[in-house]
C-alpha positions in Angstrom: -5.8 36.3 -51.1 -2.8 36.3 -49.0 -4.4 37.8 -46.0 -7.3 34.6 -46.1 -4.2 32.0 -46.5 -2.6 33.7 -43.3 -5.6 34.0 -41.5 -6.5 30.3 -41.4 -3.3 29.4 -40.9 -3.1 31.5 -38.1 -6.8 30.1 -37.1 -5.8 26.6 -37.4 -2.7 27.3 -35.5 -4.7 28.8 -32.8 -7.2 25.8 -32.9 -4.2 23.4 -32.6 -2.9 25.4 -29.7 -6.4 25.8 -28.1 -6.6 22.1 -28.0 -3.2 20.9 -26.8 -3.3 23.3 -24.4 -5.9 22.4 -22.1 -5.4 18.3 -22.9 -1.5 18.8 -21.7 -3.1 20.6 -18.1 -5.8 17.9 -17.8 -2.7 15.4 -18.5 -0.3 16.8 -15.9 -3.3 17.1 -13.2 -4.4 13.4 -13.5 -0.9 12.2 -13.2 0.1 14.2 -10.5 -3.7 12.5 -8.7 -2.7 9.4 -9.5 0.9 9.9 -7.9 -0.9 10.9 -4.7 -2.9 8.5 -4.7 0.1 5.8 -5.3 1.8 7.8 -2.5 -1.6 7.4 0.4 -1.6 4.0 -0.7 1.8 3.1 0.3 1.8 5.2 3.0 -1.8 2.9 4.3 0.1 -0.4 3.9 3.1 1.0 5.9 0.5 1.7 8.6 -0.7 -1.8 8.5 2.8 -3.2 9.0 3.3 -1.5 11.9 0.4 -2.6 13.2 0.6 -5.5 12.6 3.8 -6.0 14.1 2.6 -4.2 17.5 -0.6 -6.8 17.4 1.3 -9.7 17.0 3.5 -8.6 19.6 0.9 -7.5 22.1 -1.3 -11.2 21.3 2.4 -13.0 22.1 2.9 -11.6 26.0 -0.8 -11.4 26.8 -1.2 -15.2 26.1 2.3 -15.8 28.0 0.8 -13.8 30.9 -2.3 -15.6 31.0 -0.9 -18.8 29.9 2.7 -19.3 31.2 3.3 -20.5 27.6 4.0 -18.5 24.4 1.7 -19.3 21.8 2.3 -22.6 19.7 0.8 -21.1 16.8 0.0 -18.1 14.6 -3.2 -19.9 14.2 -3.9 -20.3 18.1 -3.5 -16.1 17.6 -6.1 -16.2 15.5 -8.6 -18.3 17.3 -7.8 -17.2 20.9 -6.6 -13.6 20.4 -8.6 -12.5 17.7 -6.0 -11.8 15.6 -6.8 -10.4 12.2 -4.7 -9.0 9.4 -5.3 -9.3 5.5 -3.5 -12.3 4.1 -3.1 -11.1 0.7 -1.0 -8.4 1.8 0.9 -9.5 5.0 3.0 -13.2 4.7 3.5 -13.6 8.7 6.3 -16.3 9.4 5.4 -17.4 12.8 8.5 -19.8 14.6 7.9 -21.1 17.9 11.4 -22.1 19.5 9.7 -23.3 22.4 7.0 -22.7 25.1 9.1 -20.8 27.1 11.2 -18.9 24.8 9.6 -15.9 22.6 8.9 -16.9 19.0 10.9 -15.5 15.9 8.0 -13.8 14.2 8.7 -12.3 10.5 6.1 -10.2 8.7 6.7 -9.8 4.7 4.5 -8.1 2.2 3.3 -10.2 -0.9 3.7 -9.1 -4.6 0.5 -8.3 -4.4 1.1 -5.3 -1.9 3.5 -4.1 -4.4 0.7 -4.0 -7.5 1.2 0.0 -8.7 4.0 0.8 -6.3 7.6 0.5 -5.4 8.8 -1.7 -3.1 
């Protein structure tokens, strides 16, 4: 009688472990996916950044080459330049001192950039 008590113990131990096993692996190998995910994701809108900065940048001394005048607007960018960037990621603080002197130009990243990440 003994021997059937320690048997099913020793079977639903087994079970228990047979179970928790596999569910603790499949656990571990989604988060670690998620986390590289998380990680390309960041890594994308630090891309975009940069590149935005570089566009901005270029769009500012190719309309003061063809224009004599630094543009008046991040707007006149947009229209004239074909300037593009994604708005609910990027804030762009655009400052024209004046026509002849280069704008103060300050790129920020919205909460919305931030949504799964770290700053």
């Amino acid at each position: 009688m003994e021997e059937i008590t320690l048997k099913k113990k020793e079977n639903l131990i087994s079970g228990i472990l047979g179970f928790m096993i596999p569910t603790i692996i499949l656990v571990v190998v989604v988060g670690v996916f998620f986390t590289g995910v998380a990680q390309i994701s960041q890594s994308t809108i630090n891309k975009q950044e940069e590149s935005l900065h570089t566009a901005i940048a270029r769009d500012i001394v190719q309309c003061y080459s063809i224009e004599g005048i630094y543009p008046p607007s991040l707007e006149y960018l947009e229209e004239h330049y074909a300037l593009v960037y994604d708005k609910d990621i990027f804030f762009v603080d655009y400052r024209p001192i004046a026509s002849n002197i280069y704008p103060d130009v300050t790129i920020l990243r919205t909460e919305k950039s931030f949504v799964g990440n770290n700053p």
